[in-house]
N, C-alpha and C positions, 0 to 999 in steps of 0.2 A: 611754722605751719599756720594756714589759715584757716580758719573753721566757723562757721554763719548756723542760725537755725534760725530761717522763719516759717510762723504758722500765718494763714489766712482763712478765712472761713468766705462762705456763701449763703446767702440764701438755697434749702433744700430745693432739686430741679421737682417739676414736675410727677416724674415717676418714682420718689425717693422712698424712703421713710419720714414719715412728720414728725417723727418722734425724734428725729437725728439731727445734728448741726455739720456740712457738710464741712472739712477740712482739710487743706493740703501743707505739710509740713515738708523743706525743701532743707537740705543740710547739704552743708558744702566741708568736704575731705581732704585731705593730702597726706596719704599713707607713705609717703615716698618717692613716689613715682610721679607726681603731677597732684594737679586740684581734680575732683569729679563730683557730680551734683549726685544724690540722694535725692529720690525725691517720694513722699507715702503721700498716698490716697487714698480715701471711702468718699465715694457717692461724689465726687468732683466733676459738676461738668462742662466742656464748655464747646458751643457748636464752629463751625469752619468762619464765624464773623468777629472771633474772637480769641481763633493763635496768635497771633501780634502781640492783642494787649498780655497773652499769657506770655510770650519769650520777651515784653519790655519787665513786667513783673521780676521773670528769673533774671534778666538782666540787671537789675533796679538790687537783688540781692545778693548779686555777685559785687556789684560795687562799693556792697557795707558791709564786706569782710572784714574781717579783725585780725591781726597777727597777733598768734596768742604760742608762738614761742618764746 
């Protein structure tokens, strides 16, 4: 089985909390049936000039998987 956790943070957007560090923690599964991403958020944002760089990201941590059977 393969299984990844990365965390990244951001600078808080605009409309956030100031008091908060925004983070996105993305875990990668394989209960059996296939690998599937997890993915948790607060306050992560990112506008239409910046899905790319967010699926090379999820890409980038699909490729530092670790076989940990």
């Amino acid at each position: 089985m393969k299984a990844i956790r990365q965390t990244y943070t951001q600078e808080m957007h605009c409309c956030g909390p100031i008091d908060e560090e925004p983070e996105l923690i993305v875990e990668f599964h394989d209960g059996g049936g296939g690998e599937y991403v997890v993915i948790h958020a607060k306050d992560w944002a990112i506008d239409d000039k910046d899905v790319d760089e967010f699926c090379a990201m999820i890409k980038e941590a699909v490729s530092g998987c670790v076989d940990i059977s």
